[in-house]
N, C-alpha and C positions, 0 to 999 in steps of 0.2 A: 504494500500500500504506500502511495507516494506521500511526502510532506503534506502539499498542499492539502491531499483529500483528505489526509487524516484531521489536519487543522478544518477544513470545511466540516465532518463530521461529529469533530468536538462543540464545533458553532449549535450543533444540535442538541449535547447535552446539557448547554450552558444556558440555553432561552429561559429556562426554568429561575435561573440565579442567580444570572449576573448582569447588570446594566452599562454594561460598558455600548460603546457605538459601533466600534468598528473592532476586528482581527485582521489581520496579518498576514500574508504568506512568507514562503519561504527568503523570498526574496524582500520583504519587508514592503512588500504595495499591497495595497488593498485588493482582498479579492473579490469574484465576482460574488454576490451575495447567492446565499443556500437556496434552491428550490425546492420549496417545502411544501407538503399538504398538509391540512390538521382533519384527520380524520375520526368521527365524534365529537361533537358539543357539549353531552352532557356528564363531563368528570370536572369537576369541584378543581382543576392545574388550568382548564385550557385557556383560564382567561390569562394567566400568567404569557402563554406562549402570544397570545393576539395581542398584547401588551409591546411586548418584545420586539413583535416583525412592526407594530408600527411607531416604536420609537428609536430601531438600528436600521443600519446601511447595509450588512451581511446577513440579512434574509428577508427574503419574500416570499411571502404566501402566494402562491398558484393557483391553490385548490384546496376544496373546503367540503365535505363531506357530511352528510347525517341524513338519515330518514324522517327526519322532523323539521319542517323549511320554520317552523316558529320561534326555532332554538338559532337560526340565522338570522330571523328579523331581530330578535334579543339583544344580539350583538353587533348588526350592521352598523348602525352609528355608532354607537360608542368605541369600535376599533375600527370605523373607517371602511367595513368591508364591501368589496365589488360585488353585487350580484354574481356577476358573471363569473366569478369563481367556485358559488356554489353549486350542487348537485344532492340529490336524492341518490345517483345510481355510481357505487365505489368505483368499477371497474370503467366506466363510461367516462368519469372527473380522471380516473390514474393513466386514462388513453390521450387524455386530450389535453392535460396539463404539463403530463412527462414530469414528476418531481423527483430530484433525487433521493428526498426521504420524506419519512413521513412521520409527524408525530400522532401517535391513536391514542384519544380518549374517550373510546366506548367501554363498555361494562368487559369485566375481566372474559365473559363467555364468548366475545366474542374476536377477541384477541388471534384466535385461529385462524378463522376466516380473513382477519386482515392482513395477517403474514400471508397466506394462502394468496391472496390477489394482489401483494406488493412480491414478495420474491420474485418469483417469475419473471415483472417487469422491468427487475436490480433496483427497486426502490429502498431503501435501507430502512428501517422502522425504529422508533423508540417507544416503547411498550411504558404503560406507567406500570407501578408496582402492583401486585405480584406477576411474574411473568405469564400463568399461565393457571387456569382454569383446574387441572391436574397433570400428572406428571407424562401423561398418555402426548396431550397436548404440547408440551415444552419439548418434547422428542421429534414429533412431526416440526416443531417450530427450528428446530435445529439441524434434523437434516434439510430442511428447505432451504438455509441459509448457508450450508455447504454450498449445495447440488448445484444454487444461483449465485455464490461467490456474494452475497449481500450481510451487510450488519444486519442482525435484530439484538436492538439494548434496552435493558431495564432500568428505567428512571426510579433508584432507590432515593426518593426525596429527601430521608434521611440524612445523607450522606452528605447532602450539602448544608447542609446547618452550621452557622457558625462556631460553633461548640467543638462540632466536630473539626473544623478547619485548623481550631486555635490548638484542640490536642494534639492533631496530627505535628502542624508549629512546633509544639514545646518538645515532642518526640526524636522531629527532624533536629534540632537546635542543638541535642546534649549526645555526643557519640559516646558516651559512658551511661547514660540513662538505661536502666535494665528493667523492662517492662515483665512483671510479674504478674495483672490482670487490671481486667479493663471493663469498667461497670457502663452499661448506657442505660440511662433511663429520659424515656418520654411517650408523651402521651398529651390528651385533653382530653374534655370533659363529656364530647360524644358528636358524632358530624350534624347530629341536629343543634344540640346544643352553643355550635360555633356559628352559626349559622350557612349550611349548607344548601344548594338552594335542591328545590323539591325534585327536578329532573337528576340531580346525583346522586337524590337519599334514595329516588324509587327503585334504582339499582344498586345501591352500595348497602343497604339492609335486606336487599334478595339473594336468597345462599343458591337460588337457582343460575343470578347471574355475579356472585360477586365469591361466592363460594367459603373461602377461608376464614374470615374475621378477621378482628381485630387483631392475632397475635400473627396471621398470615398480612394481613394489612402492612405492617407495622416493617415487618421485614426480620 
């Protein structure tokens, strides 16, 4: 995998967390900006990623997905979105947009099927947490991403926490530091409770489609 793609495919992990404007490539010039889809409206992150594409120079939204056109009018103005970006039909938006990745947030069940109609067309995915429905699923999700030479990454939102960052710091800082064990603890008080809006809670408290809980949630 070359410099550049790799740094263009980190521009994907990072929508989530970091406000910076612009990356880099190898050569120190700006690159061209990411061709992304966001496929699903309703996960409690995606407003983070429409945030993102419309306040940086290294990504543009192409395409926009969901079987509910009401969860796009919700959004149009307030991130600016082009009609003409949205669809009802996944594999119709991933033919006609061409994005190099995608980020999914539909309900964990249906994570399969999005790997399923992005492999194939070498779109890379970033999957929110947990990767996968069961373990049946993360298998198929992994030969797919052999057999088409494509990423699929799990967005552990965990991991970006500042918390996290500063121990990683203190860890990095002391080459005599000898890590013995390592406690994380977090949580809140419930996705209702935080205010989650109702198209996230109607799938993230259904074990049909969100399956694991809070301790699979959680990571």
């Amino acid at each position: 995998m070359t410099h550049t793609l790799l740094t263009r495919l980190l521009i994907l992990l990072s929508v989530l967390c970091v406000h910076t404007t612009a990356l880099v490539g190898a050569d120190d010039e700006p690159i061209e900006p990411l061709r992304l889809a966001v496929i699903g409206l309703d996960h409690g992150h995606v407003e983070g990623v429409l945030w993102n594409a419309m306040n940086r120079d290294d990504l543009a939204i192409v395409g926009i997905y969901d079987p509910n056109p009401a969860l796009f009018e919700k959004y149009r103005d307030k991130y600016h979105l082009d009609p003409a970006w949205f669809s009802t039909d996944l594999g119709a938006m991933l033919d006609a947009t061409r994005p190099e990745a995608a980020s999914v947030m539909t309900p964990i069940s249906d994570h399969l099927e999005v790997v399923q109609a992005c492999a194939p067309r070498g779109v890379h995915t970033l999957l929110e947490k947990p990767l996968a429905f069961d373990l049946d699923d993360a298998r198929v999700m992994a030969h797919l991403a052999k057999e088409h030479g494509v990423l699929v990454l799990t967005n552990f939102e965990t991991s970006w926490y500042a918390s996290v960052r500063t121990a990683q710091a203190i860890v990095d800082s002391d080459d005599n530091l000898d890590i013995t064990r390592v406690v994380f603890r977090h949580g809140h008080k419930g996705p209702k409770e935080i205010g989650c809006s109702e198209e996230f809670l109607e799938w993230l408290t259904d074990p049909e489609k969100n399956g694991g809980g809070a301790i699979v949630d959680f990571g």
